[in-house]
C-alpha positions as CSV (number, residue, x, y, z in Angstrom):
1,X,-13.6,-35.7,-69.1
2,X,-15.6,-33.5,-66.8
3,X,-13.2,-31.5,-66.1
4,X,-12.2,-30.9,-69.3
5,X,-15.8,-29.9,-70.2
6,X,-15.9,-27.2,-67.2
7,X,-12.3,-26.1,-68.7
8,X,-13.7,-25.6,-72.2
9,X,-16.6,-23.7,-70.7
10,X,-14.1,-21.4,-68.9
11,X,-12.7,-20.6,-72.0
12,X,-15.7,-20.1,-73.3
13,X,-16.6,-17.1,-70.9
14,X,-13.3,-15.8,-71.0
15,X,-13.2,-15.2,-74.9
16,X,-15.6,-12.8,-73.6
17,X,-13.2,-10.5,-71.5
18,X,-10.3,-10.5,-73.6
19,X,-7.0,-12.1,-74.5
20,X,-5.1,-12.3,-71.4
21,X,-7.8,-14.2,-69.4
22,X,-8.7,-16.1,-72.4
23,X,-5.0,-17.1,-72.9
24,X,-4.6,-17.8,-69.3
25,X,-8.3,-20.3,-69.5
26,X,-6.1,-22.0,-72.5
27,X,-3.2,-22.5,-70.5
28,X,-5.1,-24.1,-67.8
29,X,-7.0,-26.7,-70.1
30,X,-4.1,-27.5,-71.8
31,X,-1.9,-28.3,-68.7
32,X,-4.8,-30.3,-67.5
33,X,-4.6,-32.8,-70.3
34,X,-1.3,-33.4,-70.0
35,X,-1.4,-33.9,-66.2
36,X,-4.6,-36.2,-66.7
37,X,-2.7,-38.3,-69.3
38,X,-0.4,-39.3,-66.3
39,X,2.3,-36.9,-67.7
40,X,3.7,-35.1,-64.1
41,X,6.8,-33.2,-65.1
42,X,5.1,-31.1,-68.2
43,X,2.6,-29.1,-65.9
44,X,5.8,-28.2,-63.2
45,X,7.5,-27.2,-66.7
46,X,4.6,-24.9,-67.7
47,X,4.4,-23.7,-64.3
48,X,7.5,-22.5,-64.2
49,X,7.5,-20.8,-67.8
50,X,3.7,-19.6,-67.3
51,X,4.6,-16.3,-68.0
52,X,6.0,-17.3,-71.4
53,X,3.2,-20.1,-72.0
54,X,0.8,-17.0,-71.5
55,X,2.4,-14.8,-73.7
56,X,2.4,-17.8,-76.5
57,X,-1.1,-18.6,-75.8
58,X,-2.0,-14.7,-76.2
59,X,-0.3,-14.4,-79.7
60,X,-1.8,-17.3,-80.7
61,X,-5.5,-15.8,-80.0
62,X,-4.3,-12.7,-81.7
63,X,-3.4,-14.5,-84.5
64,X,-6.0,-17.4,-85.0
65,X,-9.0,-15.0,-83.4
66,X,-11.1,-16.8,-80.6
67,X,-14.1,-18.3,-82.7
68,X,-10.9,-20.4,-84.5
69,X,-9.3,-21.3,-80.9
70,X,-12.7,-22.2,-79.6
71,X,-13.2,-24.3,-82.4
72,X,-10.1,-26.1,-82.5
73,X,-10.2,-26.7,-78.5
74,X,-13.6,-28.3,-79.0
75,X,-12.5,-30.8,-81.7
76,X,-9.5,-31.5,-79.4
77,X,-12.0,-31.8,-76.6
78,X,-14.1,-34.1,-78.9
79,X,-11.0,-36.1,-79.7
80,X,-10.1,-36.8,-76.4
81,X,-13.5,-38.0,-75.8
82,X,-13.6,-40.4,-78.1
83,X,-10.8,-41.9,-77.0
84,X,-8.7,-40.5,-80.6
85,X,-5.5,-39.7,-78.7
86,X,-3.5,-39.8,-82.1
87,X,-6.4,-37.0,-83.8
88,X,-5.9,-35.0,-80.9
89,X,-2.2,-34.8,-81.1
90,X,-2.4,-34.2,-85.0
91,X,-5.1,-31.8,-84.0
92,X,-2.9,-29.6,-81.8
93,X,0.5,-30.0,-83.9
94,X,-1.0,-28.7,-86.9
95,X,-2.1,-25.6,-84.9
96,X,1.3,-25.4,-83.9
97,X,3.0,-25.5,-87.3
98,X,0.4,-23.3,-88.9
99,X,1.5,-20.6,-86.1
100,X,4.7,-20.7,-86.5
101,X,4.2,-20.6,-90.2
102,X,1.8,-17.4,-89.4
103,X,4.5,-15.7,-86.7
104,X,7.7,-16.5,-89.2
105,X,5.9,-12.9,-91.0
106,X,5.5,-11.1,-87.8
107,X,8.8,-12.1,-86.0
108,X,7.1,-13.2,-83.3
109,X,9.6,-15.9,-81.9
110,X,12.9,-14.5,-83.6
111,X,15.4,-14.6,-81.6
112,X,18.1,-12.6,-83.9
């Protein structure tokens, strides 16, 4: 859980400088978790597709704005901390569906 608390407040400062680094501190927390839960073949995955994982974690920020992602990846935090693995996993699917909800109006993600 520490380390999930210095990754949050990485985050943090980079919402300050911008997208990119704040995409790339989102990246970073989120492959933690899933290497922490024991999971060892979904951070080689997202190594190997960072440069897409980026670019998704940028368009989400661009969409949601980084007060919302800072919110959400504290309650997610919070989640995790209290032991609510199922809230957590709600937590981030939601964010998922509502972006691709959002990006089905930009054509972000079309591939035709």
């Amino acid at each position: 859980l520490e380390k999930l608390e210095e990754l949050y407040r990485q985050a943090e400062e980079a919402a300050k400088e911008g997208a990119y680094p704040f995409a790339n501190a989102l990246f970073r927390y989120h492959r933690t978790v899933a290497f922490l839960s024991g999971n060892s073949i979904t951070p080689l995955i997202l190594n190997a597709f960072s440069p897409v994982s980026l670019e998704f974690w940028r368009e989400y920020i661009e969409i949601f704005g980084e007060a919302s992602c800072l919110e959400r990846l504290r309650a997610f935090t919070d989640c995790i901390r209290s032991g609510d693995g199922n809230r957590a996993c709600k937590l981030l699917m939601e964010g998922l569906r509502e972006f691709e909800r959002r990006t089905e109006r930009t054509g972000f993600m079309r591939v035709n």
